[in-house]
C-alpha positions as CSV (number, residue, x, y, z in Angstrom):
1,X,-0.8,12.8,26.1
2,X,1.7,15.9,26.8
3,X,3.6,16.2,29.7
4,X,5.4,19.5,30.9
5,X,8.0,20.3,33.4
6,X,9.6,23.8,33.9
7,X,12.9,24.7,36.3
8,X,13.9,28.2,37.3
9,X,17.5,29.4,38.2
10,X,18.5,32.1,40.6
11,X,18.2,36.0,40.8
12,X,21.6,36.7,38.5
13,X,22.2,37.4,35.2
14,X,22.9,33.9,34.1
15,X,19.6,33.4,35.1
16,X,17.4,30.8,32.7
17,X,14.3,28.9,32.6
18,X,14.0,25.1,30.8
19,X,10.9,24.0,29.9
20,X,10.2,20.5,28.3
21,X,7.7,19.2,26.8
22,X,6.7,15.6,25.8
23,X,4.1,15.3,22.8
24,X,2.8,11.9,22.0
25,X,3.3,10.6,18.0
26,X,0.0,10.7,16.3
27,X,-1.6,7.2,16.2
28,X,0.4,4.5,13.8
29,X,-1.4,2.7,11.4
30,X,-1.3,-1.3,12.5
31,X,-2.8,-2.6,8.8
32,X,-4.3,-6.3,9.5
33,X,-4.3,-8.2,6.0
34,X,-7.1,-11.0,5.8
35,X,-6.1,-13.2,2.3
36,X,-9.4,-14.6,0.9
37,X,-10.2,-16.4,-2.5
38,X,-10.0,-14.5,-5.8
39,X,-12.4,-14.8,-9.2
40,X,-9.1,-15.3,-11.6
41,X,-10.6,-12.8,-14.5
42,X,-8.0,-12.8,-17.2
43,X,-6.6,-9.1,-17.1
44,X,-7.7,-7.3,-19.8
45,X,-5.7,-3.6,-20.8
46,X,-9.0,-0.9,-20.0
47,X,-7.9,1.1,-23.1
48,X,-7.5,-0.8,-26.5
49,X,-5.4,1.9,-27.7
50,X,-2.9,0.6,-25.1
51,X,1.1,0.1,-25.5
52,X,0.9,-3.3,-23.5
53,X,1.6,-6.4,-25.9
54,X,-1.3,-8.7,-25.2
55,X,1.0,-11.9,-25.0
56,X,3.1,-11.1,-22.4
57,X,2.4,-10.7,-18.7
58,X,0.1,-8.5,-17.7
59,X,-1.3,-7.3,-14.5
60,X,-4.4,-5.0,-14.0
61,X,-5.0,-3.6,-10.4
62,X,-8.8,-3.6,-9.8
63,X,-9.1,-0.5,-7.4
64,X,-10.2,2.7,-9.1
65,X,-7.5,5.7,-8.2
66,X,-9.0,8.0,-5.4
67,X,-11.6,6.1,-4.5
68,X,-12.8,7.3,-0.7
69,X,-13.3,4.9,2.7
70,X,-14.7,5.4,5.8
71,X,-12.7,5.1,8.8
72,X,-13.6,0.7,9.9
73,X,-14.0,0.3,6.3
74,X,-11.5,-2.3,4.3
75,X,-10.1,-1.9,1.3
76,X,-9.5,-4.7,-1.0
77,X,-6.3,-5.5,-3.0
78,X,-8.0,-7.3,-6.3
79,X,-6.1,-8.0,-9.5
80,X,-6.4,-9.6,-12.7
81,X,-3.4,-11.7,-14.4
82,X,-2.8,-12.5,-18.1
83,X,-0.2,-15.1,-19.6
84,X,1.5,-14.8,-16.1
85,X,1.4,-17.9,-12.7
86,X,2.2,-17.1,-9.4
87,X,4.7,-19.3,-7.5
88,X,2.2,-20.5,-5.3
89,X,-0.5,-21.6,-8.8
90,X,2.9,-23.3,-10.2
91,X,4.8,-20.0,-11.9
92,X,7.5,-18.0,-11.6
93,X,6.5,-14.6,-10.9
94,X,5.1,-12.7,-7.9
95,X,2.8,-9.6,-6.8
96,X,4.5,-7.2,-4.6
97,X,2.4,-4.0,-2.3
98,X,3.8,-1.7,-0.5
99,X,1.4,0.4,1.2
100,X,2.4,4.1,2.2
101,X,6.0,3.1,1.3
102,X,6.4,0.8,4.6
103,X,7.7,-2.3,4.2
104,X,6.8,-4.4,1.1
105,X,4.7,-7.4,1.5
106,X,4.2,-10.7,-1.3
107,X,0.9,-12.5,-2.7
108,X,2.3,-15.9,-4.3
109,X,-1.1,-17.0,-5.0
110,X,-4.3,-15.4,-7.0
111,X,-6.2,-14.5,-3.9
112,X,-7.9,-11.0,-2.5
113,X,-6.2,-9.4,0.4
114,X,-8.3,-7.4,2.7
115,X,-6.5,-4.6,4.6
116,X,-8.5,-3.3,7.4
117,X,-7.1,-0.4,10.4
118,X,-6.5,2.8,8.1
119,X,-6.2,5.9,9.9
120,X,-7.9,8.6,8.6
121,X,-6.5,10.7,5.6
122,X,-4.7,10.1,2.6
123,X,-2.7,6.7,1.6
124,X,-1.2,5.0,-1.4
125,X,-0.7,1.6,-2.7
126,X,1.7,0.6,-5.0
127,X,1.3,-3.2,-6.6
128,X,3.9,-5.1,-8.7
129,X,4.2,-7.7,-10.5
130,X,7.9,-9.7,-10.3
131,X,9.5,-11.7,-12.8
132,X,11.5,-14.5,-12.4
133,X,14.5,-12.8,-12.0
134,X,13.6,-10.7,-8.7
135,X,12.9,-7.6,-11.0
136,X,9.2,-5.7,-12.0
137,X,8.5,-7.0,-15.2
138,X,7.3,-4.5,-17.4
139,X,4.6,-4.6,-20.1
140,X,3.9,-1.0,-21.3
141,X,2.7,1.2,-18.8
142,X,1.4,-1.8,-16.9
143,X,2.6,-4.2,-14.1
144,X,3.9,-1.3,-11.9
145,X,0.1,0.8,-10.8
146,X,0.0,3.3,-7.8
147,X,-3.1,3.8,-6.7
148,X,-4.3,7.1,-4.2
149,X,-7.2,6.5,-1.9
150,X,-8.5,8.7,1.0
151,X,-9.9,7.3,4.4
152,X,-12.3,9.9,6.1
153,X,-14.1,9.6,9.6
């Protein structure tokens, strides 16, 4: 929606004309997150060539990078643990997603979470996983994966 107004002034040399115009933002993206069971898969490093040490924590994201969606379409945060417990299965440690860098958001327990209301275009999500002390804990190049995907109409 735009909405215009414009004012004139008087015949003189300090004449001047104001115009304003009122543009509406571009629709915001309003994710809804539906949390469903997960398959626990013990996560598994794709390459063996890896630098993550197999007897620590581990986390492997289960989205492929730039993978495309429809507009209606959800897209599904699924992940794998290794020699890691969330709070809510009786650990210590956490998984952390921001999407688009908005605010961050917590799964405490192995489950899927479903994210449905994308707009259209390109998006990121980044997923964590937390030690015990608050911080990410690294493994490698592991336990900290950003993932690009596009949403198209």
């Amino acid at each position: 929606m735009a909405l215009g107004s414009f004012a004139c002034s008087g015949n003189n040399e300090n004449a001047h004309t104001t115009a304003t115009t009122f543009v509406s933002p571009p629709p915001h993206q309003v994710l809804r997150a539906e949390t469903r069971p997960a398959q626990q898969v013990t996560a598994q490093p794709p390459d063996p060539k890896s630098n993550a040490d197999p007897k620590k924590p581990l986390l492997i994201f289960n989205l492929p990078n730039d993978k495309s969606f429809r507009e209606g379409e959800e897209v599904v945060i699924d992940f794998s643990l290794a020699n890691a417990k969330l709070k809510g299965d009786g650990g210590e440690y956490r998984v952390r997603y921001i999407v688009d860098d908005e605010d961050m958001k917590w799964i405490d327990s192995h489950q899927q979470i479903a994210l449905t209301g994308w707009t259209p275009g390109k998006h990121t999500i980044r997923l964590e996983l937390i030690g015990p002390d608050g911080w990410p804990y690294l493994n490698g190049d592991y336990n900290i994966v950003t993932r690009e995907l596009m949403v198209v109409n």
